[in-house]
C-alpha positions as CSV (number, residue, x, y, z in Angstrom):
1,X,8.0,-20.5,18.2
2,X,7.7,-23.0,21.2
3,X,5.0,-21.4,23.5
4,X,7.3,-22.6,26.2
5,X,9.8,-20.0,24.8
6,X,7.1,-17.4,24.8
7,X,8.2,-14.6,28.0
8,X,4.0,-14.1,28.1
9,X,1.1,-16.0,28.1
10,X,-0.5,-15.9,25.0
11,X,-3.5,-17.9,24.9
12,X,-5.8,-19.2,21.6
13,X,-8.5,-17.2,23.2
14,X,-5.8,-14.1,23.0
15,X,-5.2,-14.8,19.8
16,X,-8.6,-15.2,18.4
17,X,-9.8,-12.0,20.0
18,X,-6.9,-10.6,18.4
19,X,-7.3,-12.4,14.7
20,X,-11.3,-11.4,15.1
21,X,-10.6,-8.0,15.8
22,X,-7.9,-7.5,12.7
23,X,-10.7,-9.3,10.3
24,X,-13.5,-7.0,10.9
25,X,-11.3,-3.7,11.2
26,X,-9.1,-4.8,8.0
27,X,-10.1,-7.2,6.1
28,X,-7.0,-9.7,6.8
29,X,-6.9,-13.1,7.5
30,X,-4.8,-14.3,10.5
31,X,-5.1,-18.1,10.3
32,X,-3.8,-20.1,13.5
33,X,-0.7,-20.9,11.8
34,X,0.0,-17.0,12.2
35,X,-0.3,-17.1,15.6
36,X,3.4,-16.8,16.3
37,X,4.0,-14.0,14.2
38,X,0.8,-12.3,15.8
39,X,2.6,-12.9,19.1
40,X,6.1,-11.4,18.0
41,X,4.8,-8.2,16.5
42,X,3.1,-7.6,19.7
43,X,4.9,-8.9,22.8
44,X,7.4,-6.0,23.0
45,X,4.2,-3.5,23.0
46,X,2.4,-5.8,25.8
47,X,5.6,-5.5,28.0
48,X,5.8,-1.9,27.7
49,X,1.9,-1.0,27.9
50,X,0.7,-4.0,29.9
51,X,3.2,-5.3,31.7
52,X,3.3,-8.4,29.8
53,X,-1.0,-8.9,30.2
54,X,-2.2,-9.7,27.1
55,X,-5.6,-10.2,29.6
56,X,-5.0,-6.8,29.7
57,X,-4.2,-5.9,26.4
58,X,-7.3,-8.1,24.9
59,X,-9.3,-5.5,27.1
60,X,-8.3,-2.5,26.0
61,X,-9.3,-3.4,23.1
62,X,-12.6,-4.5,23.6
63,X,-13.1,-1.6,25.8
64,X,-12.6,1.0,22.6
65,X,-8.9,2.2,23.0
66,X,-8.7,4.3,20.4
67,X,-5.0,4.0,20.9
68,X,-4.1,0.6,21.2
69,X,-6.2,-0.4,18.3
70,X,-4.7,1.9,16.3
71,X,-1.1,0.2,17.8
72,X,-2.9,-3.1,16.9
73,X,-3.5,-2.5,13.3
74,X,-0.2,-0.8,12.8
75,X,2.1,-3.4,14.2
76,X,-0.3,-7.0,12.3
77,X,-0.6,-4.8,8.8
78,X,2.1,-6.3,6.7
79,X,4.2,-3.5,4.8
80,X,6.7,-5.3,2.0
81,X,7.9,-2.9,-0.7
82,X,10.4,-2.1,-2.9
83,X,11.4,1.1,-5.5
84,X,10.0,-0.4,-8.8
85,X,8.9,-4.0,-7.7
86,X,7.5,-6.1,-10.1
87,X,9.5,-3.4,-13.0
88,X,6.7,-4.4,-15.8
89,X,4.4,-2.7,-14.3
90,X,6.0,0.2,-14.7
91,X,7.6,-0.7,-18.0
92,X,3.9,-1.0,-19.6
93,X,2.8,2.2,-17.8
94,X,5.6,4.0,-19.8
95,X,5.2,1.7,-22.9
96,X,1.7,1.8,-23.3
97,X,-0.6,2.9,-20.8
98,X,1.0,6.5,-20.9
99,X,0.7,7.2,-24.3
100,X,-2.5,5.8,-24.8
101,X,-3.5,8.5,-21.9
102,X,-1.9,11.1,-23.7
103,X,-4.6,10.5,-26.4
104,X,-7.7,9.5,-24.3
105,X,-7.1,12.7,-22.3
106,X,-6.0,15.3,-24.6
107,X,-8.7,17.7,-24.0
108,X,-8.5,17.3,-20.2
109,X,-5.0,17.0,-20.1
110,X,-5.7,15.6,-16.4
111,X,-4.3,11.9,-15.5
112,X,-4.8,10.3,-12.1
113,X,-3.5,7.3,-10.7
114,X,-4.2,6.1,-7.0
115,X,-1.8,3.7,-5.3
116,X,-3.8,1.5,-2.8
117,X,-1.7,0.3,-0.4
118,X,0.8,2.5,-0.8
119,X,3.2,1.4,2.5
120,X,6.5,3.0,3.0
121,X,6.2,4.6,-0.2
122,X,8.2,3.4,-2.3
123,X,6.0,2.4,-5.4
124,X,3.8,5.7,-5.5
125,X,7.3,7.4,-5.7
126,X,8.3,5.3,-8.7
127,X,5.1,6.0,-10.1
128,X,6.2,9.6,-9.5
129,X,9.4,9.3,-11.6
130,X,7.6,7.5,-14.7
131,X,5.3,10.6,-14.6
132,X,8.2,12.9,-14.7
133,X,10.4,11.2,-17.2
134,X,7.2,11.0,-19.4
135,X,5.4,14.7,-18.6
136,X,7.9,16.6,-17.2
137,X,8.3,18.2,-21.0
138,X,4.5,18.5,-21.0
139,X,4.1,21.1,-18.7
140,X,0.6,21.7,-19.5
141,X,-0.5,18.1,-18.4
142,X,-2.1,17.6,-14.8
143,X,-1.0,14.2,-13.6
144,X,-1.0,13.3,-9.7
145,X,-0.8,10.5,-7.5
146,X,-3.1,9.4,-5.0
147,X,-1.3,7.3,-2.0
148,X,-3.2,5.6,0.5
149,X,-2.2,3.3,3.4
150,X,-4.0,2.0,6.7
151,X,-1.0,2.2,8.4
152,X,-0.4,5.4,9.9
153,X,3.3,4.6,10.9
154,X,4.4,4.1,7.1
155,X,2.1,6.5,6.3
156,X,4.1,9.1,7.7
157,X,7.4,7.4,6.5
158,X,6.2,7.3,3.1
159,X,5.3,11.4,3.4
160,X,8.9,12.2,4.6
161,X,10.7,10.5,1.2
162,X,13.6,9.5,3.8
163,X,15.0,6.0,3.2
164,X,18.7,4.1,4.1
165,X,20.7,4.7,0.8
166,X,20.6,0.4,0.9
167,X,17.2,0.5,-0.4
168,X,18.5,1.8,-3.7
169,X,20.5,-1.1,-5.1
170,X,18.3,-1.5,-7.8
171,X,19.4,2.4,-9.2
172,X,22.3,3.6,-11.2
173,X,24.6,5.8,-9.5
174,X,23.4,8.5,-12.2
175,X,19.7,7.5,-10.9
176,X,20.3,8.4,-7.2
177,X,21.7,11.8,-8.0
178,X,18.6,12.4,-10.3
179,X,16.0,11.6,-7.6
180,X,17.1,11.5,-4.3
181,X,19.3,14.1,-2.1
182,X,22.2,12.5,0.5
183,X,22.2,13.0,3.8
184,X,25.1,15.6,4.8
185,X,24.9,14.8,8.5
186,X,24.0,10.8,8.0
187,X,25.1,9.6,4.8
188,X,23.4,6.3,5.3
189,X,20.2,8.1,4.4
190,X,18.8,9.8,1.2
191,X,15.6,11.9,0.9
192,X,13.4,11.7,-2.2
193,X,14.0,15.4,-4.2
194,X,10.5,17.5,-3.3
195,X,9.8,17.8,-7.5
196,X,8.8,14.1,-7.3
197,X,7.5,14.2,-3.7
198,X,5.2,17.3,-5.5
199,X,3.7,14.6,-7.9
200,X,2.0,12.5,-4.5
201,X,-0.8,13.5,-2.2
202,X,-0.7,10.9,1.3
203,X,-3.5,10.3,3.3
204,X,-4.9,7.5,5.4
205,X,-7.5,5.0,3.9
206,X,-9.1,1.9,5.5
207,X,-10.0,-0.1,2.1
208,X,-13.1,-1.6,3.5
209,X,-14.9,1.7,4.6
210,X,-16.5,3.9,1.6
211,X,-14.1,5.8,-0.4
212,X,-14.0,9.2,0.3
213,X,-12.4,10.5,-3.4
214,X,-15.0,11.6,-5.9
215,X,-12.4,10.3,-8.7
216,X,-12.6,9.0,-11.5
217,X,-8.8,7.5,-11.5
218,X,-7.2,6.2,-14.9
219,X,-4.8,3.8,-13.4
220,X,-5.0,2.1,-10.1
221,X,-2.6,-0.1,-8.0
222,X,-3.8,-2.3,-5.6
223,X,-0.7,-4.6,-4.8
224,X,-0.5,-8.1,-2.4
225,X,-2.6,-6.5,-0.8
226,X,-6.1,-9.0,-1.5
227,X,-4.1,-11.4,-0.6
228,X,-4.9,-10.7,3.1
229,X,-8.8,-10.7,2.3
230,X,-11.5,-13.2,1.7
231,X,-13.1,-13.8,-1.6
232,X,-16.4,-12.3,-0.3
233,X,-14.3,-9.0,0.9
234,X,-12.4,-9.3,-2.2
235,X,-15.3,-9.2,-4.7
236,X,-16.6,-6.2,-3.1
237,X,-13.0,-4.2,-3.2
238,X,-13.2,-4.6,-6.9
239,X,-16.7,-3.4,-7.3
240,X,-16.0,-0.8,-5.5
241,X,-12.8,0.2,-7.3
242,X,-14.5,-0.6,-10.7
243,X,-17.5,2.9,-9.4
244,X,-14.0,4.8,-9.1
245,X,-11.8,3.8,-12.4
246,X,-13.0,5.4,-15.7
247,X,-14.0,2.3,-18.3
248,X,-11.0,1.3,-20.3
249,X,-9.1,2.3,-17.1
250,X,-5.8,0.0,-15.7
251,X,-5.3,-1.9,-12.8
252,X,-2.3,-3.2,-11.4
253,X,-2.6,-6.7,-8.8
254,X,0.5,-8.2,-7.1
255,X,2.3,-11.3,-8.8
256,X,0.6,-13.9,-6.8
257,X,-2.7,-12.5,-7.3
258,X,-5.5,-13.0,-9.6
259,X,-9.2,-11.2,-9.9
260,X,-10.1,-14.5,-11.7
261,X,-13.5,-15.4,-10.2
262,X,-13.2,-12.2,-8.4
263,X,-14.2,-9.4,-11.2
264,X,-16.1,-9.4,-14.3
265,X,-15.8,-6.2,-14.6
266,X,-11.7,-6.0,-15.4
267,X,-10.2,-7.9,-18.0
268,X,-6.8,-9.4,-18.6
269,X,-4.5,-7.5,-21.0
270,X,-1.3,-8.8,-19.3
271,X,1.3,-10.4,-16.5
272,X,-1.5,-8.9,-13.6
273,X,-2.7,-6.5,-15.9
274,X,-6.5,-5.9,-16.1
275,X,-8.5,-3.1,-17.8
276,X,-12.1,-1.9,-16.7
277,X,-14.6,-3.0,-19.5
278,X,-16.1,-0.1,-21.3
C-alpha cells in the first residue's frame, strides 16, 4: 500500500507504538514490513472511534483504554483455521495416541486435551468429533477439551458452533448431517450439534500470563501460533506447557514450525509431532 493511498496519516512512530504495544501484550512480532497490514486492520476502527486520528488512537492507548486495547489486540491477532487442517494430526490422534490413552489411563478413565489457540473454533471441534467417534461407545470415559484464544471476538464465534455451510467442503454430505444442524431460516449457515459442542469448555487465555488450569493435560495443540513469538518468548511457552502436560504426553505445532532449539523437554515422534520426555 502506497502511503499516498492511505485516507489517514499513519506515521512509523504510529506504527511503532502500535507494534510495541502488541509485543509486550502478546507476544507477536510486527516487523516494519507489516506495517500496511497493521494499517488496514485498523483504519476503519480509527475513522469510526477517532475520526481518522491515529494521534488519537496512539493515546488512548497509552492512556489505559481498557477498550480500545482490547479492539487493538482483537483486530492485529491473526485467526487462520480450518475443520481438520493439517488431517495427520488428527489421523495419529485416532491411530495412536487414542489407544495408547486408553491404556495409560485405564484406571482414571479421564483424558484431557487443551487447544491453544483455538480461533474460530474449528480445530477444538474436530478434536471433538475424533473423541466421539473414538469414546462415544465408552460411556464410562471422561474426555474434554480445553479451548483457549486471546481473541475475544472468535472466542465467542467459536462458543456459538455457527459457521457458513462453505466452510465444510472438506466433509461428506453424510458428515454434515452427522455433526452439524442447517439453518431453517438461513441455509447458508450450519450450527455445530450441542453433543460435540458438550465435549469443549471456551475461555479466554493470554498465552504469556501464568496459566490458570491446574491440569495435567495428555495432549496439547498449540498451532502457527509461535510463529508470531520470539525464540526467547518461545522457549518459555514450552517450559511452561511442559509443568502442564503429563511426561509421555503429545504436542501438536503448526507445519511450519519447529521446537528444534526451542525445547528439550519434547521430542520428535513425527510430521510436528513431539512427546514430553518422561
Amino acid at each position: 500500500m502506497d502511503r499516498t493511498a492511505r485516507e489517514f496519516e499513519f506515521s512509523d512512530r504510529h506504527f511503532s507504538k502500535i507494534s510495541a504495544f502488541v509485543t509486550a501484550h502478546t507476544g507477536i512480532l510486527l516487523p516494519p514490513a507489516k506495517k500496511d497490514m497493521v494499517y488496514s486492520r485498523l483504519s476503519k476502527h480509527v475513522r469510526k472511534l477517532f475520526q481518522g486520528s491515529f494521534d488519537t488512537f496512539c493515546d488512548a492507548i497509552e492512556n489505559g483504554d481498557d477498550e480500545i486495547k482490547e479492539l487493538l489486540i482483537n483486530a492485529i491477532t491473526t485467526n487462520l483455521t480450518a475443520f481438520f487442517r493439517e488431517k495427520h494430526h488428527f489421523d495419529y490422534l485416532k491411530q495412536y495416541v487414542f489407544p495408547e490413552l486408553m491404556l495409560k489411563n485405564k484406571t482414571t478413565k479421564r483424558i484431557r486435551i487443551w487447544s491453544a489457540g483455538c480461533s474460530t473454533g474449528e480445530e477444538p471441534y474436530s478434536l471433538a468429533i475424533c473423541l466421539h467417534e473414538f469414546f462415544n461407545d465408552k460411556k464410562d470415559w471422561d474426555v474434554k477439551v480445553l479451548a483457549t484464544d486471546l481473541d475475544a471476538n472468535v472466542l465467542e464465534q467459536a462458543a456459538s458452533g455457527i459457521y457458513a455451510i462453505e466452510r465444510l467442503t472438506q466433509f461428506s454430505e453424510n458428515e454434515k448431517k452427522s455433526w452439524f444442524t442447517r439453518g431453517k431460516v438461513n441455509t447458508d449457515l450450519v450450527k455445530v450439534k450441542s453433543f460435540l459442542q458438550n465435549y469443549i469448555v471456551f475461555k479466554r487465555l493470554n498465552l504469556l500470563h501464568t496459566f490458570p488450569m491446574r491440569g495435567p493435560f495428555d495432549v496439547i495443540f498449540c498451532r502457527n501460533v509461535i510463529i508470531y513469538f520470539d525464540k526467547a518468548t518461545q522457549r518459555d511457552l514450552f517450559h511452561r506447557f511442559s509443568e502442564k502436560i503429563l511426561p509421555g504426553g503429545y504436542m501438536f505445532i503448526g507445519h511450519s514450525e519447529t521446537l528444534f532449539n526451542i525445547s528439550e523437554q519434547f521430542v520428535s515422534v513425527g510430521n510436528t509431532i513431539y512427546r514430553r520426555q518422561s
